[in-house]
C-alpha positions, 0 to 999 in steps of 0.5 A: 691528347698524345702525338706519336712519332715513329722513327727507324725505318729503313732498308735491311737484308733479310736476316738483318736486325733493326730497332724502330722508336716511337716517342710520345709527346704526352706528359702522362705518357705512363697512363698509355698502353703502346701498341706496334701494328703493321701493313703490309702492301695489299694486306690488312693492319695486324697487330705485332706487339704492346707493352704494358702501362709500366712496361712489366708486361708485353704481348707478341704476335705468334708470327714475331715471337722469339723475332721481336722485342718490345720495351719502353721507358716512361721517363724518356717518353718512348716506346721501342720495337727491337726487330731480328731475324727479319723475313721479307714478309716483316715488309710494311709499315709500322704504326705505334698507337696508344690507348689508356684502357686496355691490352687489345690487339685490335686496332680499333682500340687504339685513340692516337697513332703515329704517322708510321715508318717503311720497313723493307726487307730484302731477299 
């Protein structure tokens, strides 16, 4: 069982940078692959980014290369999401999620997900 806690949402220009956390409750938290996906109002959840096991291996979606930056740190139990150069169209909410057995993108391989946390981003 993992419980997942998103955090650092909030208001930017477009421009702008922001760095989201997603703190893991578990204390394997090392076993997980964490995985950020987003929706956006009236769109579908897509996938954004995850990092590997170890953290020595990430995956970006083509629409957050050279933007995002995913990292982790299994001794402080968290995952983070570095945002830059935001678009209004970054506009959504962002969910982490965990799963032990694979490095997917679709969402339905993913067991625990976080509450998620509103990122705006102004024109």
């Amino acid at each position: 069982q993992v419980e997942l806690v998103e955090s650092g949402g909030g208001l930017v220009q477009a421009g702008g940078s922001l760095t989201l956390s997603c703190t893991a409750s578990a204390r394997t938290f090392g076993r997980y692959v964490i995985a950020w996906f987003r929706q956006g109002p009236g769109k579908e959840r897509e996938f954004v980014a995850l990092v590997t096991w170890n953290g020595a291996g990430t995956v970006r979606a083509d629409s957050v290369q050279g933007r995002f930056t995913v990292s982790r740190d299994n001794a402080k139990n968290t995952v983070w999401l570095q945002m830059s150069a935001l678009k209004p169209e970054d506009t959504a909410v962002y969910y982490c999620a965990a799963n032990e057995k694979s490095l997917a993108r679709e969402s339905n391989a993913y067991v625990y997900w976080g509450q998620g946390t509103q990122v705006t981003v102004s024109s």
